[in-house]
C-alpha positions in Angstrom: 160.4 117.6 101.0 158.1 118.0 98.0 160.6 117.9 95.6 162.2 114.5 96.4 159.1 113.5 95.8 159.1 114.8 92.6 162.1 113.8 91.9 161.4 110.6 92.4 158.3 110.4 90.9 160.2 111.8 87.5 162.7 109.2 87.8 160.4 106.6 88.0 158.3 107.9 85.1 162.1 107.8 83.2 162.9 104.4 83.8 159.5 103.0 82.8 159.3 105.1 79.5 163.1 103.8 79.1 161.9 100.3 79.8 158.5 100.4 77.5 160.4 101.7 74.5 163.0 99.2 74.7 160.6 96.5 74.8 158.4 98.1 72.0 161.9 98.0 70.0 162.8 94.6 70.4 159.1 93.5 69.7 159.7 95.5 66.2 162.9 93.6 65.8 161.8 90.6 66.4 158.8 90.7 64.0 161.1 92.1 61.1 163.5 89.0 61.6 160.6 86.5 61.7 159.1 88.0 58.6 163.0 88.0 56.8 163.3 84.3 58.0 160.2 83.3 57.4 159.8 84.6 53.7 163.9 83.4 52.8 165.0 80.4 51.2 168.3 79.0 52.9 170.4 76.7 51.3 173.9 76.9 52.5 176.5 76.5 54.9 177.1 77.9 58.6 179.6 79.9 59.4 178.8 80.8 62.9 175.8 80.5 65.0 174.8 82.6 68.1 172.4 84.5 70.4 170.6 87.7 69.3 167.4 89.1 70.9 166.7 86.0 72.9 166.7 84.0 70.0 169.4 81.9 68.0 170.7 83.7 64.8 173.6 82.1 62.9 175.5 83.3 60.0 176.1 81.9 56.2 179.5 81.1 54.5 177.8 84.3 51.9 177.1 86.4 54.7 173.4 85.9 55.1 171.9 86.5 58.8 168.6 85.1 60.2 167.6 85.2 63.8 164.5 83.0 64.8 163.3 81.0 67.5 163.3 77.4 67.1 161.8 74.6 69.2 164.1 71.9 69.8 164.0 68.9 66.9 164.2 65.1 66.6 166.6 63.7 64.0 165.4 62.5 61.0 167.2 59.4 60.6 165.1 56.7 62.0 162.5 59.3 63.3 164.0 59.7 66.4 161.8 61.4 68.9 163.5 60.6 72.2 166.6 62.8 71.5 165.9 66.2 71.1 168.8 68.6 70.7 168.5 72.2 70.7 169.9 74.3 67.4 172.4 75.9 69.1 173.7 73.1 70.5 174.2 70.7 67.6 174.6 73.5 65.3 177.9 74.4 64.4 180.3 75.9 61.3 180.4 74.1 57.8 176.8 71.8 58.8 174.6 72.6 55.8 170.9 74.4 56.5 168.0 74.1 53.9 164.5 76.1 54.4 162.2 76.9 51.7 160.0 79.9 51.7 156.9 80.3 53.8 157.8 76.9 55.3 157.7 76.2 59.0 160.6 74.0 58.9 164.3 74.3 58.9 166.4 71.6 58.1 170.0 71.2 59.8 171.9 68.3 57.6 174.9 67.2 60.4 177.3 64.7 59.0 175.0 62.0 57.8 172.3 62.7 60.6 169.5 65.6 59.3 167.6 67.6 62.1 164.3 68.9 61.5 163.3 72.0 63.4 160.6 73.7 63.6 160.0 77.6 64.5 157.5 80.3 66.0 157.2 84.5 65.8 
């Protein structure tokens, strides 16, 4: 009887070490790719865009990744505030990105419509 409860009690230690460390990892993740897209400059084409870590990442046409977390946007063109897309949604392969370094904006140029978008850690 003692030992189920030991057993148990070692199991549950597992999963919650299991659980802390995989959170801790993705915390460390995520604050490497903020500091990589935060510090880039982007000028280029998509070539695919996605989900990593809970956050949208997308792909270059020169292989460059970024992962980041962007709040949704207006468009540009008339300042638009009452339609506000989400990247991933409007995002999509050969649509030209621009970000300078250090900024807190990403541009998203769609056709003849630009997207601003802004970001967070």
């Amino acid at each position: 009887m003692k030992w189920k409860y030991i057993v148990v009690t070692l199991g549950a230690i597992m999963v919650i070490a299991f659980l802390a460390s995989n959170q801790i990892e993705m915390r460390r993740r995520g604050a490497e790719n903020f500091k990589k897209f935060e510090q880039a400059s982007i000028k280029g084409q998509l070539d695919r865009v996605y989900y990593e870590d809970r956050c949208v990442a997308f792909t270059l046409k020169n292989g460059e990744k970024y992962v980041f977390a962007p709040f949704k946007a207006y468009r540009l063109k008339f300042f638009d505030t009452t339609y506000n897309p989400s990247f991933n949604k409007i995002a999509a392969q050969g649509d030209s990105i621009i970000k300078q370094p250090c900024s807190d904006t990403l541009y998203l140029k769609k056709d003849t419509i630009t997207y601003r978008f802004t970001f967070t850690e």
